[in-house]
N, C-alpha and C positions, 0 to 999 in steps of 0.2 A: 367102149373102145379100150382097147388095153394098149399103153406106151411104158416104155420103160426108162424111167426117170434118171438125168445126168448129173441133178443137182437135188443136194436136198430140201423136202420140201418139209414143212412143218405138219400142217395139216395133209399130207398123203402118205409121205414114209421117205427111204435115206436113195442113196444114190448107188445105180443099177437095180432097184428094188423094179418086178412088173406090176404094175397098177392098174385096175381097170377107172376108169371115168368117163364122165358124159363125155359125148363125139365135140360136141359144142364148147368143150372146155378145151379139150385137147385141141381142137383145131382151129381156137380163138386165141387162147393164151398159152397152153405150153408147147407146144412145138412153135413159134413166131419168137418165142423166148429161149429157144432152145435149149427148155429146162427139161425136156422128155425129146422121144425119137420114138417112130412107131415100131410095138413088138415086132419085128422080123425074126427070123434067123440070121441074116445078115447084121443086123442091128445089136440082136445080142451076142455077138462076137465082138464087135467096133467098141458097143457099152463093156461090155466083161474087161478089154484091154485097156479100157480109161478109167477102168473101177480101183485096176492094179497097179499101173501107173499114178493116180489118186493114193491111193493106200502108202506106197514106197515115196513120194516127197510128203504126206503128213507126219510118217514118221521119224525123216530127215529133220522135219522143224519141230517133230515134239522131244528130241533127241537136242538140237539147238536151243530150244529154249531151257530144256532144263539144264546144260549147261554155261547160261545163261543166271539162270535166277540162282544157282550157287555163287557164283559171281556177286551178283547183286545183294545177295542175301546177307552181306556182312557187309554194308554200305550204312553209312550214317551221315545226312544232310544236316547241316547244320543251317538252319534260315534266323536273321536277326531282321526284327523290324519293330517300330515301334510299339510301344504298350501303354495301360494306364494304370494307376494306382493299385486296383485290385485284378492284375494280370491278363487284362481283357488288352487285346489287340485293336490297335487303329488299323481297320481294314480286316484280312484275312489272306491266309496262305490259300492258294488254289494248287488247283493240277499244274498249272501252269507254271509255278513258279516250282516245283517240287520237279519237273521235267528239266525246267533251265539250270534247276543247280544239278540234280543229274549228267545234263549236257557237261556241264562246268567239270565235273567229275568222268568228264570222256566216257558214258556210256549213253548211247542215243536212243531213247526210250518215248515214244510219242505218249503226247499229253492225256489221251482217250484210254490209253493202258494202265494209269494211273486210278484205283477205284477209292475216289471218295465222296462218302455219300454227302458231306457237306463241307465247305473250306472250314480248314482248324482258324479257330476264334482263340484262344486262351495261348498261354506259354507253356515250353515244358517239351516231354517227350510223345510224343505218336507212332504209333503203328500203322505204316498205310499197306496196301495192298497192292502189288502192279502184278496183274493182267498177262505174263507174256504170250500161252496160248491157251487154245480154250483149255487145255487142260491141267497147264502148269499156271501155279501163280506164287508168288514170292512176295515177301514181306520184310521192307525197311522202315528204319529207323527216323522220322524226320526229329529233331531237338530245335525248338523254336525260342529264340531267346530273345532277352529286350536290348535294346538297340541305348550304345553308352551317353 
């Protein structure tokens, strides 16, 4: 059976791509999901106009975010907490805490855009990652100091 996909799929291909797959797939899980619509003609009219519509606000936010992560790109957090003798932190900075001083800093950045692969343990400077779309990502400054 062939449907023409509205969202993308990992394992079939992108969105308005026409696919063929089992009848049993299609009429189980993707059209009830209405991740696919069957090939028509009328359908690939309906999908071609939400392909382009799709296309023109991704590129409204991939335009937003990169003026966004200039922005942020010259952002330096400052976090103090305590430490131990040989500069090992009691606890650890999270996403969490690197979003609330963010907040602090009037830019609203959810915690999940923040990419690290484990909370900073030690003092000093880091380079973290945030995430703003899949395409853009920017890169601040956190400086973690010991607490007086």
């Amino acid at each position: 059976m062939e449907v023409i996909l509205r969202e993308d799929i990992e394992s079939l291909g992108t969105r308005g791509e026409v696919v063929k797959v089992a009848a049993g797939y299609a009429r189980n899980f993707l059209l009830p999901k209405r991740l696919a619509v069957a090939a028509t003609d009328s359908n690939r009219k309906i999908v071609e106009q939400e392909r382009q519509a799709h296309l023109r606000k991704e590129a409204r936010l991939t335009g937003e975010a990169q003026e966004l992560a200039k922005l942020v790109g010259a952002v330096t957090i400052n976090i103090v907490r305590k430490a131990g003798e040989n500069d090992q932190l009691f606890g650890s900075v999270t996403a969490g805490d690197i979003a609330d001083a963010l907040a602090a800093q009037k830019y609203s950045i959810e915690r999940r855009k923040i990419q690290l692969d484990e909370p900073i343990r030690a003092l000093g400077e880091h380079k973290v990652a945030i995430k703003l779309h899949r395409e853009v990502t920017a890169e601040i400054t956190v400086n973690v100091t010991r607490e007086a």
